[in-house]
KOLTITI-9165 format. One line per field, with one value per atom (N, C-alpha, C, O): residue in three letters; x, y, z. Coordinates in steps of 0.02 Angstrom, whole numbers, plus 50000, padded with zeros to 5 digits. Each point is the difference from the previous one (the first is absolute). Example, Ala and Ser with C-alpha at 12.3 -4.5 7.8 and 13.67 -1.06 7.14 Angstrom:
resn	[ALA  ALA  ALA  ALA  SER  SER  SER  SER]
c1	[50660  49955  50045  50052  49930  50042  49961  50025]
c2	[49716  50059  50060  49999  50054  50059  50055  50055]
c3	[50390  50000  50000  50033  49931  50003  50037  50008]
% end
This chain:
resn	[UNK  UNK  UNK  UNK  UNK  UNK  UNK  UNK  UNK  UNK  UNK  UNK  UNK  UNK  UNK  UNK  UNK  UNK  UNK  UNK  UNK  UNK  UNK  UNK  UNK  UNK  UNK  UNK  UNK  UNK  UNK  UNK  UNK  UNK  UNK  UNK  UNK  UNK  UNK  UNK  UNK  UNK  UNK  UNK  UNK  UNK  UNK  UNK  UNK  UNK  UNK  UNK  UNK  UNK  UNK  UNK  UNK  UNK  UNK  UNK  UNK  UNK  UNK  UNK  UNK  UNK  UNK  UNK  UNK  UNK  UNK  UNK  UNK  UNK  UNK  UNK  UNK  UNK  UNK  UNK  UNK  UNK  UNK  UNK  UNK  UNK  UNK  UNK  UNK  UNK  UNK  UNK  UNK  UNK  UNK  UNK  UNK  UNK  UNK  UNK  UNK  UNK  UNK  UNK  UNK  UNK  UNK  UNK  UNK  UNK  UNK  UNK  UNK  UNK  UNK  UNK  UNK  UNK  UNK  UNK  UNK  UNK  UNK  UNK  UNK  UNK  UNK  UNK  UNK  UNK  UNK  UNK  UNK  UNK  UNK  UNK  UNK  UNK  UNK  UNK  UNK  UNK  UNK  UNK  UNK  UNK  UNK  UNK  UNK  UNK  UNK  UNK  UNK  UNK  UNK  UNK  UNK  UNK  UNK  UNK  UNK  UNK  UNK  UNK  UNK  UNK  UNK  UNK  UNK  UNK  UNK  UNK  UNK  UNK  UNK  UNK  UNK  UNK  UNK  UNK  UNK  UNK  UNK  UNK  UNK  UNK  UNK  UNK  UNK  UNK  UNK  UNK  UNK  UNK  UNK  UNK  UNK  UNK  UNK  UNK  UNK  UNK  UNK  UNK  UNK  UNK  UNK  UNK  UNK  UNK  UNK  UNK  UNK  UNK  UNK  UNK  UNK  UNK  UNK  UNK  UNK  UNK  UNK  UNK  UNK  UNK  UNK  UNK  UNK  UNK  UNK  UNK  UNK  UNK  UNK  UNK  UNK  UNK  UNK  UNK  UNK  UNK  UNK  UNK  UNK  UNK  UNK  UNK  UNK  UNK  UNK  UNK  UNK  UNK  UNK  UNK  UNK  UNK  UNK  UNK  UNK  UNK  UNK  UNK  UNK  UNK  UNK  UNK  UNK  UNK  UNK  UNK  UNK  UNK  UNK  UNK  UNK  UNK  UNK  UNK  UNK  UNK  UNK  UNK  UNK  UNK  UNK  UNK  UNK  UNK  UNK  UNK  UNK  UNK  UNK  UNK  UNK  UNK  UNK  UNK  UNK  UNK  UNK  UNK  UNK  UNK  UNK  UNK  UNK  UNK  UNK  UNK  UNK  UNK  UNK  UNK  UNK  UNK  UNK  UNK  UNK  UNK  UNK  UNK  UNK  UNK  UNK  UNK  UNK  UNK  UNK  UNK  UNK  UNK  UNK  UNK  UNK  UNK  UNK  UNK  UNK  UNK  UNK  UNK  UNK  UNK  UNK  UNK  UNK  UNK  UNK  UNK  UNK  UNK  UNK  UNK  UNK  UNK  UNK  UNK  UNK  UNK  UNK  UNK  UNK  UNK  UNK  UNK  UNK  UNK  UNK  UNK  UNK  UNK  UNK  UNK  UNK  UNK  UNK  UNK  UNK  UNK  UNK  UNK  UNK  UNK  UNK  UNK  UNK  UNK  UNK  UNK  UNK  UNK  UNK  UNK  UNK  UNK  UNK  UNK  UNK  UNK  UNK  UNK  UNK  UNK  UNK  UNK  UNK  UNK  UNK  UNK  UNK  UNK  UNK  UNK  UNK  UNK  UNK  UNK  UNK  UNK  UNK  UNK  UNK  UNK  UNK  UNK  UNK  UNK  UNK  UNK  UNK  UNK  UNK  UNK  UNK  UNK  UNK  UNK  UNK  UNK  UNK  UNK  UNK  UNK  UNK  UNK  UNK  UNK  UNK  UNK  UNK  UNK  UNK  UNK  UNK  UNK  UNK  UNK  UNK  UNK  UNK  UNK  UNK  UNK  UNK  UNK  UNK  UNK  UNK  UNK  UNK  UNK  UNK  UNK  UNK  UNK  UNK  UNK  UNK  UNK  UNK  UNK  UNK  UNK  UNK  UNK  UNK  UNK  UNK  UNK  UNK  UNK  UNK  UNK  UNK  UNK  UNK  UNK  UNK  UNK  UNK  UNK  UNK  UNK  UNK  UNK  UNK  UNK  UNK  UNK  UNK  UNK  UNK  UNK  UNK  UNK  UNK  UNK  UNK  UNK  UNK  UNK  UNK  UNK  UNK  UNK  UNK  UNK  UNK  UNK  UNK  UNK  UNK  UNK  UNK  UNK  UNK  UNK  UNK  UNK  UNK  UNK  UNK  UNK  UNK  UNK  UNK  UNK  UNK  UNK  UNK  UNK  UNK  UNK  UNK  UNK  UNK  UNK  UNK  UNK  UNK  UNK  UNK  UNK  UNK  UNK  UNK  UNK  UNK  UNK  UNK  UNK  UNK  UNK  UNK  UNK  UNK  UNK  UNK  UNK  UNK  UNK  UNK  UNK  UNK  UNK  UNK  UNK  UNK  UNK  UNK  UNK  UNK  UNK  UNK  UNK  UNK  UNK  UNK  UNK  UNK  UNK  UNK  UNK  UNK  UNK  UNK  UNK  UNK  UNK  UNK  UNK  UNK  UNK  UNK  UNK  UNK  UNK  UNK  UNK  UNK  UNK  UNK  UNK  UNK  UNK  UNK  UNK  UNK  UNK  UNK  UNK  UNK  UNK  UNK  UNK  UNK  UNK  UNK  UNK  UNK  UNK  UNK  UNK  UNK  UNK  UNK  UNK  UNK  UNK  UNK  UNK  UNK  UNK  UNK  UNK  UNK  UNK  UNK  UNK  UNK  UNK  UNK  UNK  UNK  UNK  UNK  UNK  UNK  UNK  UNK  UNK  UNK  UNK  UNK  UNK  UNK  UNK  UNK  UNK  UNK  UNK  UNK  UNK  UNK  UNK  UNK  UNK  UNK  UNK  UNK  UNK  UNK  UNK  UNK  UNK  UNK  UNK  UNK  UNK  UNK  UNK  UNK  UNK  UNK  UNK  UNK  UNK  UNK  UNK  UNK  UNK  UNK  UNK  UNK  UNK  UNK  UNK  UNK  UNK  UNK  UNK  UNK  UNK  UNK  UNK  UNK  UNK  UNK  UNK  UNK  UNK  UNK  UNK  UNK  UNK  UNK  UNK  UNK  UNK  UNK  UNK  UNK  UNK  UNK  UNK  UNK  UNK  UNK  UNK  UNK  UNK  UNK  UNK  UNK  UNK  UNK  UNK  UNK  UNK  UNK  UNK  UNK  UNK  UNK  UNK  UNK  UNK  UNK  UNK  UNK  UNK  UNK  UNK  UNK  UNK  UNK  UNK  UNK  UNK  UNK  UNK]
c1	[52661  49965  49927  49979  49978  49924  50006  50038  49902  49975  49980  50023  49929  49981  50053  50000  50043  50049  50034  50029  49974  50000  49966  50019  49925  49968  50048  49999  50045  50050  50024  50007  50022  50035  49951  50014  49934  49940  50003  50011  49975  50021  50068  50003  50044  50073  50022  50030  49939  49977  49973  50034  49910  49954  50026  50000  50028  50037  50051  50012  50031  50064  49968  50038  49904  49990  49948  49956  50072  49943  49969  50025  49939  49972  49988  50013  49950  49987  50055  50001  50052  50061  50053  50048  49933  50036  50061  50048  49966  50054  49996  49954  50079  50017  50059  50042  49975  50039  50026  50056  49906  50022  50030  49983  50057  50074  50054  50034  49969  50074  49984  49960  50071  50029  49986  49960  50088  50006  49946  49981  49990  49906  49966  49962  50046  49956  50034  49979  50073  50030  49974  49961  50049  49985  49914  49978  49984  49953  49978  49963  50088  50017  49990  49966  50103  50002  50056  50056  49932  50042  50015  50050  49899  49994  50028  49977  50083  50044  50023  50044  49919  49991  49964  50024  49908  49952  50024  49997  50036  50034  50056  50015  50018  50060  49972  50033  49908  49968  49987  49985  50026  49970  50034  50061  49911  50061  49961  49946  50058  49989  49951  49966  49978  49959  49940  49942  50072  49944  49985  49964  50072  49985  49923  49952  50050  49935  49949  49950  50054  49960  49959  49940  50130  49959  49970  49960  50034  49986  49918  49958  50044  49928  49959  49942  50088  49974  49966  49955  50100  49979  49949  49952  50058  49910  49950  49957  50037  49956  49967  49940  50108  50009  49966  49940  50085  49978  49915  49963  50016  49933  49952  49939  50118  49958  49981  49945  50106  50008  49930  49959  50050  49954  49916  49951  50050  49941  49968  49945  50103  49976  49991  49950  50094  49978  49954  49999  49959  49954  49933  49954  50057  49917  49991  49963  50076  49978  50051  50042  49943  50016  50004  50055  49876  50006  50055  50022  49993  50058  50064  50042  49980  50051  50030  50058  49883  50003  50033  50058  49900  50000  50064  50031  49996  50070  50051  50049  49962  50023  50008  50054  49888  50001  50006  50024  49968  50046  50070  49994  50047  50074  50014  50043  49921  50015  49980  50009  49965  50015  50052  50048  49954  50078  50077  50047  49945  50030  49998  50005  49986  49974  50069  50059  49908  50063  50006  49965  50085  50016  50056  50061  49885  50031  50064  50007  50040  50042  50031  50035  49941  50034  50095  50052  49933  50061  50035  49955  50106  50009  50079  50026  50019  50027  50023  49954  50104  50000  49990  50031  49911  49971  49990  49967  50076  49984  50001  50056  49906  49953  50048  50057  49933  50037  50040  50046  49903  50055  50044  50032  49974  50039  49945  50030  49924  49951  49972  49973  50022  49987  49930  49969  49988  49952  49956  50010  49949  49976  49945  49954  50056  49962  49992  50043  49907  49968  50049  50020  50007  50037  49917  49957  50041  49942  50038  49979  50067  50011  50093  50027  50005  50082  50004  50051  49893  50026  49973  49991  49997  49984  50048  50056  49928  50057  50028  50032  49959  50006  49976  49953  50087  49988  49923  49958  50034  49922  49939  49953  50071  49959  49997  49953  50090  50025  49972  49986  50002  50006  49905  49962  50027  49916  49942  49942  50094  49956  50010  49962  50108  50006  49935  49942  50070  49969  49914  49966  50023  49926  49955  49940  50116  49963  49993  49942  50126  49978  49948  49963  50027  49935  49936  49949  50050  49941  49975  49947  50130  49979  49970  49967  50066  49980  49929  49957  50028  49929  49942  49954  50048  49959  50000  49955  50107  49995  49966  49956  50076  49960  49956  49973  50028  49942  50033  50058  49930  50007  50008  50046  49899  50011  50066  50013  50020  50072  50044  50055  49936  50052  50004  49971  50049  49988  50062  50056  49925  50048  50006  49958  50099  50009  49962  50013  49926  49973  50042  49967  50100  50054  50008  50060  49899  50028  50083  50010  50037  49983  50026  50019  49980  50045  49968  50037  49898  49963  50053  49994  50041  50037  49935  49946  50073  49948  50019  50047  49904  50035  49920  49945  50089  49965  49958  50021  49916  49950  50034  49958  50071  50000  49959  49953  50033  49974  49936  49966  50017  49947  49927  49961  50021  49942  50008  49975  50063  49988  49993  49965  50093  49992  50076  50016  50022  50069  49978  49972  50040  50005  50068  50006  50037  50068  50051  49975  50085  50030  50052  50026  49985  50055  49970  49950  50089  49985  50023  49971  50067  50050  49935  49986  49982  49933  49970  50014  49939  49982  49985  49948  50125  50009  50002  49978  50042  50002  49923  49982  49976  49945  49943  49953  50069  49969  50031  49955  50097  50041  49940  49960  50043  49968  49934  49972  50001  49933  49984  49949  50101  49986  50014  49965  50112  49970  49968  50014  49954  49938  49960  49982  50001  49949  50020  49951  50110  50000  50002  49999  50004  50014  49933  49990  49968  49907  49980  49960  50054  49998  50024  49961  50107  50011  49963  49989  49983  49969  49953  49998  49958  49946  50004  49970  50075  50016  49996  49947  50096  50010  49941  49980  49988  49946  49930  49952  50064  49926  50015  49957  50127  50011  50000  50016  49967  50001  49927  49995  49942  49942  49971  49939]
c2	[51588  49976  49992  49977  50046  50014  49916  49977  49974  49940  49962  49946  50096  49978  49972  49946  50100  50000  49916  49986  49987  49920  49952  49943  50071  49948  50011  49956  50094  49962  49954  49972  49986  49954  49946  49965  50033  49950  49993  49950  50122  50003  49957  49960  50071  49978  49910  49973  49987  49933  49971  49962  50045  49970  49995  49952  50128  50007  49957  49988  49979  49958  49926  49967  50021  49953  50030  50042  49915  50005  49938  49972  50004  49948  49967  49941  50122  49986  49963  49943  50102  49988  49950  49978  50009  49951  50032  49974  50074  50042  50009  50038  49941  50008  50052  49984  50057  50030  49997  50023  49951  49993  49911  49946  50077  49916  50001  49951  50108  49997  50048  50046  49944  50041  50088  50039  49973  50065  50030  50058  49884  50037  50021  50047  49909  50037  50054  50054  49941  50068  50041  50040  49965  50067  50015  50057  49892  50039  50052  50045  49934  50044  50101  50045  49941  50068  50029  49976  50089  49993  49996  50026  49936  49971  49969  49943  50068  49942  49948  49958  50051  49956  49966  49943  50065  49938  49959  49940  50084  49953  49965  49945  50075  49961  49926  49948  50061  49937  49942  49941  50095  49957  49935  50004  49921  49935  49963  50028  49937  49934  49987  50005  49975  49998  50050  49987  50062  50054  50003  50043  49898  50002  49966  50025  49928  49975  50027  49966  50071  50040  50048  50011  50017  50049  49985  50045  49900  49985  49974  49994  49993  49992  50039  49983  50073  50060  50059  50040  49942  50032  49969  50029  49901  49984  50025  50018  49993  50020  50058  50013  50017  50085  49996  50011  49977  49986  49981  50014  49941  49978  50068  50005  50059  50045  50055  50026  49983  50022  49985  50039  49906  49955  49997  49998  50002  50004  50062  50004  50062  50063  50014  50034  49949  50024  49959  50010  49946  49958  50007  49960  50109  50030  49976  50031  49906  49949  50056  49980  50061  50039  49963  49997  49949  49979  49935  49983  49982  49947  50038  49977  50063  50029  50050  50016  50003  50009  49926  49983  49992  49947  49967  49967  50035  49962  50040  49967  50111  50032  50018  50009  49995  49962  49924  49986  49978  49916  50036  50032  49987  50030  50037  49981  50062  50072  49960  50025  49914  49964  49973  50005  49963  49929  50053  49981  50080  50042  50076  50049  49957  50067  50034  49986  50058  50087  49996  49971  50066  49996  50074  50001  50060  50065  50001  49963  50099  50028  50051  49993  50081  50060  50000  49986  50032  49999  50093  50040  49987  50051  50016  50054  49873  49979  50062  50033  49975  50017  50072  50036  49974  50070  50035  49978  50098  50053  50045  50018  50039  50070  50040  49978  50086  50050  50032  50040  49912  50026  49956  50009  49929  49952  49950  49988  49996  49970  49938  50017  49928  49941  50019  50027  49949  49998  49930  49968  50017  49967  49959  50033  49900  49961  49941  49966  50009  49909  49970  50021  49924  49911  49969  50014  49959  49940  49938  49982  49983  49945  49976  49949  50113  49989  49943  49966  50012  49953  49921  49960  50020  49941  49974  50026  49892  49960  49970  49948  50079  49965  50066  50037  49970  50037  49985  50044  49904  49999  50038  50037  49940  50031  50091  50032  49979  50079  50029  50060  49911  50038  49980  50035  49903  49990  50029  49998  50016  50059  50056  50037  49996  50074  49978  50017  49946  50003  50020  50048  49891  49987  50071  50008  50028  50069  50038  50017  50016  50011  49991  50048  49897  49983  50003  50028  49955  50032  50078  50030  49987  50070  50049  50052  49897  50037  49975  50043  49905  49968  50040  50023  49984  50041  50064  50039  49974  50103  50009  50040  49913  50009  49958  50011  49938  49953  49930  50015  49917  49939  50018  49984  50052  49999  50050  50018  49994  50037  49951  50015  49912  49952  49979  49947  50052  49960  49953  50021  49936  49954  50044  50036  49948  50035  49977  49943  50097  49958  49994  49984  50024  49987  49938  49987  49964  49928  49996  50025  49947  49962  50026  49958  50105  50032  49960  49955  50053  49984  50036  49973  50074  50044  50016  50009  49991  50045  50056  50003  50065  50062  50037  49976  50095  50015  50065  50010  50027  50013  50076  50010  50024  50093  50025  50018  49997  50044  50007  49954  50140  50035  49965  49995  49976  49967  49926  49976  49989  49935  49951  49950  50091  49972  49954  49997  49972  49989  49921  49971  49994  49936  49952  49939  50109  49969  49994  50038  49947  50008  50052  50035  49969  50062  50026  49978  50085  50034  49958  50019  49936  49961  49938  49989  49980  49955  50035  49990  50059  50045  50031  50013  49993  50003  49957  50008  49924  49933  49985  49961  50071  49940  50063  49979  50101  50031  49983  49991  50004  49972  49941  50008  49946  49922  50018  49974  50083  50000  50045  49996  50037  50040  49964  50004  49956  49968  49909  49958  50048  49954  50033  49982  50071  50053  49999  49989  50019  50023  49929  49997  49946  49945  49991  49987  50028  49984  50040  49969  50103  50031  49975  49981  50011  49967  49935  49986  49960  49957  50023  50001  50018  50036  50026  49975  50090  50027  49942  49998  49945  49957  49955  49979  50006  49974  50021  49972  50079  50063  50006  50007  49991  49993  49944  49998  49952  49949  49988  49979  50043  50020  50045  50008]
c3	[48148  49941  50017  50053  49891  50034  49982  49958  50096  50002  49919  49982  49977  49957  49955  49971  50028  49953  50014  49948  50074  50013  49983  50011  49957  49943  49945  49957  50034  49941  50007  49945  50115  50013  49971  49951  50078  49962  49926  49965  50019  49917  49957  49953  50089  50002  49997  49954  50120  49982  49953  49965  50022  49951  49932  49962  50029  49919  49980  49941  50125  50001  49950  49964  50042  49930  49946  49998  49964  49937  49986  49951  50072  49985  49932  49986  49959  49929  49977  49977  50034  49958  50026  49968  50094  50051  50014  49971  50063  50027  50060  50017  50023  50084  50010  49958  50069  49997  50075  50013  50035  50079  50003  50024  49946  49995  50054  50015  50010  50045  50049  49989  50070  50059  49980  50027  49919  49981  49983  50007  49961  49976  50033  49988  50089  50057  50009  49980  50047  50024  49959  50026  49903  49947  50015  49993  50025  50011  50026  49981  50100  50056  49985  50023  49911  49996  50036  49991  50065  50034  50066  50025  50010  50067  50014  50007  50004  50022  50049  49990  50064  50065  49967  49995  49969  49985  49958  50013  49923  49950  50030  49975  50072  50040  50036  50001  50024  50012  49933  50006  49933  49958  49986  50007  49969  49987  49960  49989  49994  49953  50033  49950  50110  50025  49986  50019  49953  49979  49929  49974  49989  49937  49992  49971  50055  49990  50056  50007  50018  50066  49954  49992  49974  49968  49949  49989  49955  49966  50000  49956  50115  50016  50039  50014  50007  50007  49954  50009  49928  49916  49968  49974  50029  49987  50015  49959  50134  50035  49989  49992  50008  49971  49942  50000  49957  49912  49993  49954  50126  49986  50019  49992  50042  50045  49932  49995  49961  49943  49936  49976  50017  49964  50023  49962  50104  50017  49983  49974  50046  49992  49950  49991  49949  49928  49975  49939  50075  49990  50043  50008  50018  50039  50074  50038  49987  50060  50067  50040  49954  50077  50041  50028  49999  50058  50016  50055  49867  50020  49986  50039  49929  50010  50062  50009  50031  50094  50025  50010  49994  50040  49971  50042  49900  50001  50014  50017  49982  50031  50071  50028  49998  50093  50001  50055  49922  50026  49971  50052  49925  49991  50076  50040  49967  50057  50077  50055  49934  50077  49988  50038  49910  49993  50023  50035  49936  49996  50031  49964  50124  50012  50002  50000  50003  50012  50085  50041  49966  50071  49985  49993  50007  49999  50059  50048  49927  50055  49963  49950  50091  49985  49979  50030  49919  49991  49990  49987  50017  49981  49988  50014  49947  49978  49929  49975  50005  49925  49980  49961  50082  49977  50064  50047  49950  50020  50003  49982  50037  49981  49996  50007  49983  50011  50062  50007  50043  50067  50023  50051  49903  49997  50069  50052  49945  50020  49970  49947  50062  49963  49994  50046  49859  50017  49980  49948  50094  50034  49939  49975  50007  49974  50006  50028  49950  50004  49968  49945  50087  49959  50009  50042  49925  50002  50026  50055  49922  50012  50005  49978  50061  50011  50048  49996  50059  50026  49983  50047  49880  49962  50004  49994  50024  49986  49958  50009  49942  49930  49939  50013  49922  49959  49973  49991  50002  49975  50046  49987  50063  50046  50030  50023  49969  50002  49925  50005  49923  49961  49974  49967  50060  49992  50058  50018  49988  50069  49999  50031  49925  49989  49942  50015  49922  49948  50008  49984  50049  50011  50058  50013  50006  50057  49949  49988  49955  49965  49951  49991  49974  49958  50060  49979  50069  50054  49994  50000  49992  50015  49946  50005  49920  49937  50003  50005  49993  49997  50034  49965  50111  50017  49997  50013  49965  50002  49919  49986  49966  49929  49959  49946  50095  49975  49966  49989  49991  49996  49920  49962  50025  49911  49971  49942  50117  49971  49996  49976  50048  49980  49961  50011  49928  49950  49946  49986  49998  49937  49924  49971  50014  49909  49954  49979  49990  49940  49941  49951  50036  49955  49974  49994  49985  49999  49967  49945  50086  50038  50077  50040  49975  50046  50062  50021  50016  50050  50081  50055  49936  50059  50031  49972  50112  50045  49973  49960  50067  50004  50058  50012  50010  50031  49936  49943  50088  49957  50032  50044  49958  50039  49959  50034  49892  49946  50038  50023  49979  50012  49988  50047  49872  50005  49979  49949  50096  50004  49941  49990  49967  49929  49969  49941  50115  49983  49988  50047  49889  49958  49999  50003  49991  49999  50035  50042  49986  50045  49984  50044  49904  49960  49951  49971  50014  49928  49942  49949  50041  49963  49959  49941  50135  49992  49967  49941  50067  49995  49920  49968  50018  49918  49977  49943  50068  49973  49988  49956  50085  49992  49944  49966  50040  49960  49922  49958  50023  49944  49977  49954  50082  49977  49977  49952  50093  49992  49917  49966  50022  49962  49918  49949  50065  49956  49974  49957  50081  50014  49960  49943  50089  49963  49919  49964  50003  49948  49950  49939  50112  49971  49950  49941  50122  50005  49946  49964  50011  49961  49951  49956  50035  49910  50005  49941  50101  49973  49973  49938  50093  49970  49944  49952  50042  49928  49962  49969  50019  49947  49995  49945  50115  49977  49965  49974  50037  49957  49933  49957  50030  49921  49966  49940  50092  49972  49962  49942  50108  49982  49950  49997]
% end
C-alpha cells in the first residue's frame, strides 16, 4: 500500500463524529475495529480503553483539519507533529500476504504492527499518512466540508485545488440550497417591483 494512502485513516477518524449534529459514531469496541478495515492484528488489540484514546486523538486530528482549511499551515504542522511524537511509527518490512509471480513475497512497510495498543498502531499509521499527503501536496489539500451542517474532513486530490465538499452528495446538497436561495431572492424581488 503506497504510504499516502493512510491519511484516509485520518480522514476515516475524524468523520466518526459529527459534531453539528451531535453524532459520535465511535461508541463501541467494534467501531474501532471497523475502522481498522482489514488489518487484523491491529484491530485485535482494540478494547474499551481505546474508546476514549481515540476520541481524543479525533479532536486532535480534526484541529489539524480545521487549521488547514482555515489558511494557518503553520498550526496545523505543529499539531500534527505534537501527534507524530506522542505517536511515532516504528517501520518493519513486512512480506506477509503477498506474492509475485515466482511465488516470492513482496516486500512492504507496516508503520506501526508493533504498537501496544490499537490507538496507538492506528494514530501513527494515520498521522504518517496525513504527513505524507501534507508535504507531497500541500496543507491547503486538507480541508473541512463547506456543507453546513456536514463539517467532514476530506482530503483535496482534484488537479486544481478546487475540492469544497467532502462528497458529491454534500456537494449537491449545498448546490440545491444555493440555487434555490437564488430563486427565492429572485421572486422576492419579482414581487417587490410589482408592488411598485
Amino acid at each position: 500500500m503506497e504510504l499516502a494512502s493512510y491519511a484516509d485513516y485520518a480522514v476515516r477518524l475524524v468523520n466518526t463524529e459529527e459534531p453539528e449534529r451531535g453524532r459520535d459514531a465511535l461508541t463501541s469496541v467494534d467501531a474501532v475495529r471497523g475502522l481498522f478495515g482489514t488489518s487484523g492484528r491491529a484491530a485485535a488489540l482494540a478494547d474499551e480503553a481505546d474508546l476514549p484514546r481515540l476520541r481524543a486523538v479525533r479532536t486532535r486530528l480534526r484541529g489539524v483539519f480545521e487549521a488547514a482549511a482555515e489558511g494557518d499551515e503553520i498550526r496545523a504542522v505543529d499539531l500534527l507533529n505534537s501527534l507524530m511524537v506522542e505517536y511515532p511509527v516504528s517501520p518493519l518490512v513486512s512480506g506477509h500476504d503477498y506474492l509475485d509471480e515466482a511465488g516470492r513475497p513482496r516486500w512492504h512497510l507496516h508503520l506501526a504492527d508493533n504498537a501496544a495498543t490499537a490507538t496507538a498502531n492506528y494514530t501513527a499509521v494515520a498521522c504518517m499518512g496525513l504527513a505524507i499527503h501534507l508535504t507531497e501536496l500541500g496543507a491547503d489539500r486538507l480541508g473541512i466540508c463547506q456543507a453546513a451542517p456536514c463539517r467532514n474532513a476530506y482530503l483535496d486530490t482534484s488537479t486544481n485545488r478546487s475540492r469544497r465538499y467532502c462528497s458529491d452528495r454534500c456537494a449537491t446538497r449545498a448546490n440545491v440550497a444555493a440555487y434555490r436561495a437564488r430563486k427565492r431572492e429572485e421572486a422576492a424581488r419579482a414581487a417587490l417591483a410589482a408592488r411598485d
